[in-house]
C-alpha positions as CSV (number, residue, x, y, z in Angstrom):
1,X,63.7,-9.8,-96.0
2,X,60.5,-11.6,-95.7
3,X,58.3,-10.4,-93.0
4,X,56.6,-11.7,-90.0
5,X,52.8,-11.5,-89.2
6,X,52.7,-11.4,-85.3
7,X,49.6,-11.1,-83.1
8,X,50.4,-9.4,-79.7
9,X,48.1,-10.3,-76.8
10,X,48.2,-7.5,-74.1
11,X,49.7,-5.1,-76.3
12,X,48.6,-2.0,-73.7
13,X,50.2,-3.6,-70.6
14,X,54.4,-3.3,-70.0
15,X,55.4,-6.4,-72.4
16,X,53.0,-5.5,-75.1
17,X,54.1,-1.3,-75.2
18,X,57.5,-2.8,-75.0
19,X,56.9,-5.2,-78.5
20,X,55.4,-2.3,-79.9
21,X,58.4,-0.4,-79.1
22,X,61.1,-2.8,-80.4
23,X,58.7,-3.5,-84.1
24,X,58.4,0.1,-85.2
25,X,62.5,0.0,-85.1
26,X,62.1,-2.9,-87.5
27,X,59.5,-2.0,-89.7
28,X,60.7,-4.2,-92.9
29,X,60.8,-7.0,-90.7
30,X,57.6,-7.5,-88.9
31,X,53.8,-6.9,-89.8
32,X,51.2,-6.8,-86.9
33,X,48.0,-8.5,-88.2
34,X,46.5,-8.2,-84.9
35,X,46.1,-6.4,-81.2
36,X,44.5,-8.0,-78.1
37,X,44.3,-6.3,-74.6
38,X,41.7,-6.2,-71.6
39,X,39.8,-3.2,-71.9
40,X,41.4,-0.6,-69.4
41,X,43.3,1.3,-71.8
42,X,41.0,2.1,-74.9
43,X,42.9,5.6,-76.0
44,X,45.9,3.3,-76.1
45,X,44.7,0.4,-78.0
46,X,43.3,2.9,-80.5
47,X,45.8,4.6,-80.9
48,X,48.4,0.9,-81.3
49,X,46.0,0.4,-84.0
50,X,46.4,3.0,-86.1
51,X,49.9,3.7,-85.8
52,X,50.4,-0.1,-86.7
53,X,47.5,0.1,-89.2
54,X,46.1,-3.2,-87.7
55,X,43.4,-4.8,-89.3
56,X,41.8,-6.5,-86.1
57,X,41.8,-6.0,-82.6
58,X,40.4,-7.6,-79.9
59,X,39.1,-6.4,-76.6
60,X,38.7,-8.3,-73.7
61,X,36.1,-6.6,-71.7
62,X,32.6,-6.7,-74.3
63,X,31.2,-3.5,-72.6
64,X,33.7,-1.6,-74.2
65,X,33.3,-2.4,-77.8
66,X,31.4,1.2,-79.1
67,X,33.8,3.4,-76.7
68,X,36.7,1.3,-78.6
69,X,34.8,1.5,-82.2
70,X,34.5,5.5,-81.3
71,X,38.1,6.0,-80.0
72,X,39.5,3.8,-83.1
73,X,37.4,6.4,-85.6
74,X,39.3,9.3,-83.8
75,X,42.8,8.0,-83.7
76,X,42.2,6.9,-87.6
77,X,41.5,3.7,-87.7
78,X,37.6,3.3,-89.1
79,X,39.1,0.5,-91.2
80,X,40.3,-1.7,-87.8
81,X,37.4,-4.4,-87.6
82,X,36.7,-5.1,-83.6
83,X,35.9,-8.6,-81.6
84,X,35.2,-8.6,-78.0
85,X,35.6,-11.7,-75.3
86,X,37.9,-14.4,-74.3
87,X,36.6,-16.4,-77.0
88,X,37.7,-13.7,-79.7
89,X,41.5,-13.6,-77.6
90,X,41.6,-17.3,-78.0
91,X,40.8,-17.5,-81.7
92,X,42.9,-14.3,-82.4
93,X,46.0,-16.0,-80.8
94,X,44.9,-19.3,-83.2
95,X,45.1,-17.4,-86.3
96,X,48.0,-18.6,-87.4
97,X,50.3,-15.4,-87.2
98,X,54.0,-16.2,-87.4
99,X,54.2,-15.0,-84.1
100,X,52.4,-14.3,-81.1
101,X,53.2,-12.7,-78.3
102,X,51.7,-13.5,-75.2
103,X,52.1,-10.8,-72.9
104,X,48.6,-11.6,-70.6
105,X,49.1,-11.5,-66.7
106,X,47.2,-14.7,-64.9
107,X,46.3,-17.7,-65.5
108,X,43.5,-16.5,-68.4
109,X,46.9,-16.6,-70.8
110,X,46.9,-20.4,-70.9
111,X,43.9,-20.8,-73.5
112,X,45.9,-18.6,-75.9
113,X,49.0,-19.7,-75.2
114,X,47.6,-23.2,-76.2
115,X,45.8,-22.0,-79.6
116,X,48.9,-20.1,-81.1
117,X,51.1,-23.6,-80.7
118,X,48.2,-25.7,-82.1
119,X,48.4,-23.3,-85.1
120,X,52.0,-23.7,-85.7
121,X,52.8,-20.2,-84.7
122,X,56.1,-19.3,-82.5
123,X,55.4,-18.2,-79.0
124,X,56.8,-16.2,-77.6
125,X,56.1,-16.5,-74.1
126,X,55.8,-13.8,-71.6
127,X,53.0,-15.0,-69.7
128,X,54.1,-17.5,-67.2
129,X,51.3,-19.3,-65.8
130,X,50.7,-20.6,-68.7
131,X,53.2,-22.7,-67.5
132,X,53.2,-22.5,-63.6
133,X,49.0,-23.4,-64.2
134,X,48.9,-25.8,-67.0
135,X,52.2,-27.1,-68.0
136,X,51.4,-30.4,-69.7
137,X,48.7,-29.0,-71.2
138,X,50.6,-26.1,-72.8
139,X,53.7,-28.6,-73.8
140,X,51.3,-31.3,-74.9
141,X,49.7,-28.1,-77.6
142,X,53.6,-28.2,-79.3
143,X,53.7,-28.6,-82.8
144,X,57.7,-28.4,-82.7
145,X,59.8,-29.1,-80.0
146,X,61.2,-25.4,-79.7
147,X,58.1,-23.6,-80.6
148,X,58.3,-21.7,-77.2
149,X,60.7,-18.7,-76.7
150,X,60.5,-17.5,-73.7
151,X,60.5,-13.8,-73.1
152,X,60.7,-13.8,-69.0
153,X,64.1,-11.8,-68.4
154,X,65.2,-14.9,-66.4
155,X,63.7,-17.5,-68.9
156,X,65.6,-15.8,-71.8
157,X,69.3,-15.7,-70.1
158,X,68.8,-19.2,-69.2
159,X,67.6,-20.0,-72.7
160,X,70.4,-18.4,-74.4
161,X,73.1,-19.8,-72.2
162,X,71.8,-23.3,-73.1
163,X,73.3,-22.5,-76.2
164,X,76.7,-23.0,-74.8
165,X,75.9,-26.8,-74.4
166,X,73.9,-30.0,-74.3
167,X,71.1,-30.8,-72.0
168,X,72.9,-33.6,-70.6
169,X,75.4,-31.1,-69.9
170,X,73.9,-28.9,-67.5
171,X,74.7,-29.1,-64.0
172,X,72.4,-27.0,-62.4
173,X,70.0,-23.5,-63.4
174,X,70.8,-20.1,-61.4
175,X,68.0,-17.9,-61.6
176,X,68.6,-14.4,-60.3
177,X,66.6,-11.9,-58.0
178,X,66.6,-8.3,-57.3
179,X,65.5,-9.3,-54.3
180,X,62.8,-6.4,-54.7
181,X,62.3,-3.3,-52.7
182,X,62.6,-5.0,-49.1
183,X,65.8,-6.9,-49.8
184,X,67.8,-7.3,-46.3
185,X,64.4,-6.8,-44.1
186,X,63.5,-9.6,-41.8
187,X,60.1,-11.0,-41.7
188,X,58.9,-9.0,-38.4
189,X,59.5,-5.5,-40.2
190,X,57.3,-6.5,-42.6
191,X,54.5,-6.3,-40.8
192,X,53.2,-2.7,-41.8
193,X,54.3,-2.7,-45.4
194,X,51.8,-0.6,-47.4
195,X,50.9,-1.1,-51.3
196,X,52.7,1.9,-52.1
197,X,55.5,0.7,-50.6
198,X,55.4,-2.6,-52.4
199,X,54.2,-0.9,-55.7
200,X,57.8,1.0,-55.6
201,X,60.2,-1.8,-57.1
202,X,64.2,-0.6,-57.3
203,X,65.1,-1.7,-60.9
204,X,61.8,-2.7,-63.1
205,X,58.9,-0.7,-64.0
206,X,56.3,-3.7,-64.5
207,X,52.6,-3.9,-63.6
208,X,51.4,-4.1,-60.4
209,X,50.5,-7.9,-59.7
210,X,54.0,-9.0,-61.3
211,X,55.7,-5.4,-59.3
212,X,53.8,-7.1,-55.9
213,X,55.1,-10.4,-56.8
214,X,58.4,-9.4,-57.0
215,X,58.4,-7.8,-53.7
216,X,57.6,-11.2,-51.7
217,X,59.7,-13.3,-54.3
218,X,56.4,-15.2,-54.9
219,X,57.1,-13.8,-58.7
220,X,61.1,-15.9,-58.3
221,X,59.0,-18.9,-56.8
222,X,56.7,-19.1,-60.2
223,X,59.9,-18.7,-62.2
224,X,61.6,-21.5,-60.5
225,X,58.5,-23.5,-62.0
226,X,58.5,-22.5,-65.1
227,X,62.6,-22.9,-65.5
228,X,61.9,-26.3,-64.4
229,X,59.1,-27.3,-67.0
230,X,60.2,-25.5,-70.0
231,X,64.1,-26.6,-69.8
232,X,63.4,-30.0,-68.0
233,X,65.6,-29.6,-65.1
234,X,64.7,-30.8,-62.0
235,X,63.5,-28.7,-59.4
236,X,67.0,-29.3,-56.7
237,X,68.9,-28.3,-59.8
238,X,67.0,-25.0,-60.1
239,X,69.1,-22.4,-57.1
240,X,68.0,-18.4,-56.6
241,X,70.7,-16.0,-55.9
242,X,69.8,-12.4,-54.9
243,X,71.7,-10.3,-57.5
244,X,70.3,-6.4,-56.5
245,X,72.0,-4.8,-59.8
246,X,69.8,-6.8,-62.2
247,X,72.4,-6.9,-64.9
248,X,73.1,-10.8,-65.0
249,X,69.9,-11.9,-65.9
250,X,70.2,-15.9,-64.9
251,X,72.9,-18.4,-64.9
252,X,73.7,-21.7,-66.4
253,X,76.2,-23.7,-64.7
254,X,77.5,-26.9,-66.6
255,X,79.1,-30.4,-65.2
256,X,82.6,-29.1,-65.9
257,X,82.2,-26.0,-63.3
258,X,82.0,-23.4,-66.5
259,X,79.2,-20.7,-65.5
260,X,77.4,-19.6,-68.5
261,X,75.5,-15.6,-67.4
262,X,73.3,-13.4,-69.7
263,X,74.3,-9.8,-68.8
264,X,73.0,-6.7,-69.6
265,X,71.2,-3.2,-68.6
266,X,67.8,-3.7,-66.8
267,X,65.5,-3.7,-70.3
268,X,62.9,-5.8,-71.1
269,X,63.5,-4.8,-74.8
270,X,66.4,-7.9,-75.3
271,X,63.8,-10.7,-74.3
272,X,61.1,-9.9,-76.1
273,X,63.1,-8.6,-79.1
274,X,64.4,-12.4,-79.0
275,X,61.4,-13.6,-78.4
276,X,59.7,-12.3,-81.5
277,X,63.2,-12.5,-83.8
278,X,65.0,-16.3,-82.8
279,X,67.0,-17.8,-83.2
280,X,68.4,-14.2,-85.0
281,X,69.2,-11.5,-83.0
282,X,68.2,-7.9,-84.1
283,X,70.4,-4.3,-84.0
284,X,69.1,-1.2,-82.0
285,X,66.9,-3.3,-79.6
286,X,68.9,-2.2,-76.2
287,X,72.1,-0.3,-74.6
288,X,74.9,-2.8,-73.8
289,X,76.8,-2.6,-70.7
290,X,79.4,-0.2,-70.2
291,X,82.6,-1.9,-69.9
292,X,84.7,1.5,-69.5
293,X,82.8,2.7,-66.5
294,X,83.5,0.7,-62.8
295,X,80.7,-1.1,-62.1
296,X,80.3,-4.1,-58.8
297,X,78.0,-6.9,-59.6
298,X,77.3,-8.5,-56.0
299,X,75.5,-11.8,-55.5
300,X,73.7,-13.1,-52.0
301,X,71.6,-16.3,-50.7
302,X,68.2,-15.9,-50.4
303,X,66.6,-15.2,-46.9
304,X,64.0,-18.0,-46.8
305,X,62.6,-16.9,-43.7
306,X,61.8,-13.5,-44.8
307,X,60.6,-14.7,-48.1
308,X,59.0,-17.8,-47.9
309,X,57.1,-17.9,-51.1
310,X,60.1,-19.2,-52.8
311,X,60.3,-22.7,-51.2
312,X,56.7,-22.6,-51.1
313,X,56.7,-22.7,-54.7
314,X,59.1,-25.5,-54.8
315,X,57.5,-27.4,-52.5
316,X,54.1,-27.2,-55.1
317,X,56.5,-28.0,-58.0
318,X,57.8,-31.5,-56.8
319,X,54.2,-32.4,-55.4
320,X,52.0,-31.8,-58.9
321,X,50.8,-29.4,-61.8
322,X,47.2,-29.0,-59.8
323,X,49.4,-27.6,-56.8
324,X,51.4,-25.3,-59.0
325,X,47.6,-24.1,-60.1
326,X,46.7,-23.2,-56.8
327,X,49.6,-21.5,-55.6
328,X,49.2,-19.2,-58.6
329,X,45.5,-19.0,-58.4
330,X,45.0,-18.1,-54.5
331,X,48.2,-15.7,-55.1
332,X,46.2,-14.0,-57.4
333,X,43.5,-13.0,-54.9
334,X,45.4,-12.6,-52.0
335,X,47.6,-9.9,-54.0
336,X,44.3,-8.2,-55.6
337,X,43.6,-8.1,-51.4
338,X,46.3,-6.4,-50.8
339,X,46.1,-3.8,-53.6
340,X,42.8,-3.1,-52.1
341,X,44.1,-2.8,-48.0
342,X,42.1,-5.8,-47.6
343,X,44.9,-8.1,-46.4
344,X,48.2,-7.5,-44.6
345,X,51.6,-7.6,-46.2
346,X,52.7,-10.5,-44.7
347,X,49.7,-12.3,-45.3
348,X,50.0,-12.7,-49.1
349,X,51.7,-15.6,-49.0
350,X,50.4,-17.2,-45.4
351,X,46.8,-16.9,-46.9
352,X,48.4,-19.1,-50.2
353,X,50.0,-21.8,-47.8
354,X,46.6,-21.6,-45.5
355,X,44.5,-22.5,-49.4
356,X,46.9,-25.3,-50.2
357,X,47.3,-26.9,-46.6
358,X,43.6,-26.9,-46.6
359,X,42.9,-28.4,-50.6
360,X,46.7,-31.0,-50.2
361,X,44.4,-34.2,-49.5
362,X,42.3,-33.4,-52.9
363,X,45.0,-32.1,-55.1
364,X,47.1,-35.2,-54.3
365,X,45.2,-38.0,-56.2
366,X,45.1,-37.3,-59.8
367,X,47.9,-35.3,-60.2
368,X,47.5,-34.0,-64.2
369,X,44.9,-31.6,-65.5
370,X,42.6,-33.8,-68.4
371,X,41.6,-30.4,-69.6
372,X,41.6,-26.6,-69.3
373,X,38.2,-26.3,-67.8
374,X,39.4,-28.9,-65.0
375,X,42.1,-26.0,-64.0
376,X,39.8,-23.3,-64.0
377,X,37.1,-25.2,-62.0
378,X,40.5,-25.9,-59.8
379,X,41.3,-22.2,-59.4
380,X,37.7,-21.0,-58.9
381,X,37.9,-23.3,-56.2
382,X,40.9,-22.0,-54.6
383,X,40.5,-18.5,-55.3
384,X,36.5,-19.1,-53.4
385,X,38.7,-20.6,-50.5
386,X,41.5,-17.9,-50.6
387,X,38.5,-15.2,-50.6
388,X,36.9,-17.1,-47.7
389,X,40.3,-16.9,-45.8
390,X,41.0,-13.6,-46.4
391,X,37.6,-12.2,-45.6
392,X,38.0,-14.2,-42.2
393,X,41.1,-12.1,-41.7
C-alpha cells in the first residue's frame, strides 16, 4: 500500500496525541514528515519525534528552540532539524504533505489551514475557527472541492451521513450536545461556577478553552457556524439537540423524513482516523457500540436562556464572516479571564455580546475579509475591547 506523508500541527495537544495514536496502529500506511506544536510540551514533542523518526519539527514559541534541540538529543533524535515561529507553522503546513492535520486551537490555525489547501494537500480539519474566523478565505484556498475532511466529532457524523444522499436532499442538520457539565441548571445558579468546576466536563477529555467552551455551549454555537459554511446549509436548517450520552454524534435529516445518525463510543479516534484515511475507513481505530448490553440514548431541546451563546452565535452567522470573527476572538479572552478568576462564569459570554453590541455599526458595512491580516487587525481590535470590558468588570 502506498503511504501517506502527513504533517500534524499541534501534535502535543488532545487531537494531535490522538493522530499519533491512531498512525503507529497503521504503520505501513502513513509516514509523518513533520510535527508542529506551541512550545508548552517540549519532553513531548521530543519525544513524538523520535518515536516517529521525524525529520522536521516546528515549534511555535522561538525561546524554546535550544531546550527543544537538547531534549530532542536525549529522546534520540539529533538527526530532527528544528524551525521556530508562526512563519515556520505556516510553511510547514504548505509543504505539500498528503495530509495535514490541523489540530491548532484559535483563530492562529487559519494561516495553516489556508497553506496546506494551496498546496494540494487534504485537510483534515480539526481546528474550527479556521472556519468560524475566516470562512471565505479558507474555502476560496480550495484546490478541490472536497479537500476538507473535517475531524470535529459533530462535523464528521454529519459529513458521513451526507453520504446517504444529495445536497438537494437534505432537509435540515441536527448537531448534538452533551450539554456539558451544567446541563439542567438555570442561568441564576450559574452565578458562582468556578474554573474547576467548568474544567470537569462529563464525557470528553479535551483542552481547557474547547473543555470551557463546551460548558457554556459557546463551543455548539461555533459548530453551528462551521456546519453551516462547510456543508452549505443555511443557518434555520442547522437545529442543536442536547444528547448527554454522547454516542450519536450529529444527525442528518432528509426531505423524505429519513434521519441519518453517526453513533458510536465517546472517541475522538473515529474522526481523526477518517480524517487522515477518506474516503477509506481504517480497522482497529475505536470500540463499537455494544449492541448486547441495554443502553438509553435520550435527546432534549436546548435551554436558550441558560445558555445563550448558542443563538448568539447564530445571530453572528446570518449577519457576516467579520461577526463570526469577533464572537470567536472576544470569546477567546473572556475564557483566558475566566481560567485566570478574572471574570465571572456568567460573564463569558455577556462580555462577547457587550464586544459585538459595541463594534455591530463597524462590522456591518463590508461584510467579507480581503485578507488575513484584515481579520487579525479585526480580532486585535475585539479582543483590546473585550480586555477593556473585562478589566472594567
Amino acid at each position: 500500500m502506498h503511504s501517506n506523508t502527513v504533517v500534524v500541527l499541534g501534535s502535543t495537544g488532545s487531537i494531535g496525541t490522538q493522530a499519533l495514536d491512531v498512525i503507529s496502529r497503521h504503520p505501513e500506511r502513513f509516514t509523518i514528515v513533520g510535527l508542529a506544536a506551541g512550545g508548552s510540551h517540549i519532553d513531548l514533542l521530543a519525544r513524538q519525534a523520535a518515536r516517529f523518526r521525524v525529520p522536521q519539527v516546528v515549534i511555535n514559541d522561538t525561546s524554546k528552540v535550544k531546550e527543544l534541540r537538547e531534549a530532542l538529543n536525549q529522546a534520540g533524535a539529533p538527526y530532527t532539524q528544528v524551525q521556530a515561529g508562526h512563519d515556520a507553522v505556516v510553511a510547514m503546513a504548505g509543504f505539500g504533505a498528503s495530509v495535514v492535520l490541523n489540530g491548532i486551537t484559535g483563530s492562529i490555525g487559519l494561516e495553516p489551514s489556508i497553506a496546506a489547501l494551496k498546496a494540494g494537500s487534504q485537510l483534515a480539519l480539526a481546528n474550527k475557527e479556521s472556519v468560524v474566523a475566516g470562512g471565505h478565505l479558507l474555502f476560496g484556498a480550495r484546490v478541490r472541492e472536497d479537500q476538507i475532511n473535517p475531524v470535529d466529532s459533530e462535523h464528521s457524523a454529519i459529513w458521513q451521513s451526507l453520504r446517504s444522499g444529495t445536497h438537494a436532499e437534505v432537509a435540515r442538520l441536527i448537531v448534538t450536545a452533551s450539554g456539558g457539565p451544567f446541563r439542567g441548571m438555570k442561568r441564576e445558579q450559574m452565578t458562582d461556577i468556578t474554573p474547576e468546576q467548568a474544567l470537569h466536563h462529563p464525557t470528553w477529555n479535551m483542552g481547557p478553552v474547547v473543555t470551557i467552551n463546551s460548558s457554556t455551549l459557546m463551543n455548539k454555537g461555533l459548530e453551528v457556524i462551521e456546519a453551516s459554511r462547510l456543508f452549505n446549509v443555511l443557518p434555520d436548517r442547522i437545529d442543536v439537540t442536547v444528547h448527554p450520552q454522547s454516542i450519536v454524534h450529529s444527525m442528518v435529516e432528509f426531505v423524505d423524513g429519513a434521519t441519518i445518525a453517526q453513533a458510536s463510543p465517546p472517541d475522538m479516534r473515529l474522526p481523526i482516523a477518517l480524517g487522515l484515511s477518506a474516503p477509506d475507513r481504517m480497522t482497529n481505530v475505536a470500540a463499537a457500540c455494544d449492541w448486547t448490553k441495554a443502553a438509553s440514548w435520550t435527546f432534549e431541546p436546548l435551554d436558550d436562556e441558560a445558555f445563550p451563546a448558542v443563538s448568539l452565535a447564530r445571530h453572528c452567522l446570518t449577519a457576516s464572516e467579520k461577526h463570526t470573527a469577533v464572537l470567536n476572538a472576544a470569546n477567546e479572552q473572556a475564557v483566558h479571564a475566566f481560567l485566570d478568576h478574572r471574570l465571572p462564569y456568567l460573564g463569558i459570554v455577556d462580555t462577547v455580546k457587550a464586544v459585538l453590541d459595541q463594534m455591530d455599526a463597524e462590522l456591518r458595512g463590508d461584510p467579507l475579509f480581503r485578507d488575513v491580516e484584515e481579520m487579525e487587525q479585526l480580532e486585535r481590535e475585539a479582543r483590546r475591547l473585550a480586555d477593556d470590558l473585562i478589566d472594567k468588570q
